[in-house]
BAMARDREN-119215 format. One record per residue (C-alpha): y, z, x; residue in one letter. Coordinates in steps of 0.5 Angstrom, whole numbers, plus 500, padded with zeros to 3 digits. Layout:
BEGIN
    py    pz    px   rest
     Y     Z     X      A
...
This chain:
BEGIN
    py    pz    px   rest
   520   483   454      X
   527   485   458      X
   523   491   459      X
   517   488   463      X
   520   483   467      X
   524   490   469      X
   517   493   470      X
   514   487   474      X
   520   486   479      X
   519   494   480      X
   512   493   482      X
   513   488   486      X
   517   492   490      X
   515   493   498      X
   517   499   498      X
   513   502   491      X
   507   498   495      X
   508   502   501      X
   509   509   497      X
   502   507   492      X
   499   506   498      X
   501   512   502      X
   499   515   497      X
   491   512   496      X
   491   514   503      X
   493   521   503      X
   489   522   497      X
   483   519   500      X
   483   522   506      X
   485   528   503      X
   476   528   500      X
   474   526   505      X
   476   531   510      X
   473   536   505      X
   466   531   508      X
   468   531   515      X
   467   524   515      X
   461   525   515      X
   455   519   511      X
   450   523   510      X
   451   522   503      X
   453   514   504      X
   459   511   502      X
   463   513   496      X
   468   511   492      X
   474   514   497      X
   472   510   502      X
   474   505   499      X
   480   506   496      X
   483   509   504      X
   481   502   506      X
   485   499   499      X
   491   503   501      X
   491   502   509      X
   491   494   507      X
   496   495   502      X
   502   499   506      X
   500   493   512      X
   501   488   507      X
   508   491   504      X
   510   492   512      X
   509   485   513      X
   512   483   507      X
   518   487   508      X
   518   484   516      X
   518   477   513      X
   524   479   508      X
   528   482   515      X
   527   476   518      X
   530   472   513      X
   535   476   513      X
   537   476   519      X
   536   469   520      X
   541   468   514      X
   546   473   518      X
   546   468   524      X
   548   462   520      X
């Protein structure tokens, strides 16, 4: 079970979030710049992981911003 908890508090991590996002990003555009963003063939699925992976780095700079805040609020006192 300790091996778990190590893996869950891995994951959790912003940095690892930001890094899997990154990468779902890159990837992504990676395909679809073989498209040219183009439509003609309607949405697919690389569409949707490069709109996953720029919500999930967003998300993880948010949640680091709020983790520095704290920390520097905890510094003042």
């Amino acid at each position: 079970m300790k091996i778990l908890y190590k893996i869950t508090g891995f994951a959790a991590l912003p940095s690892v979030t930001i890094v899997a996002g990154l990468f779902m990003v890159f990837a992504s555009a990676w395909e679809l710049q073989e498209q040219m963003f183009s439509l003609s063939e309607g949405l697919q699925s690389e569409h949707g992981i490069l709109i996953f992976g720029l919500v999930t780095v967003l998300k993880s700079l948010a949640e680091m911003h709020e983790g520095l805040e704290e920390l520097h609020e905890g510094s003042d006192e």
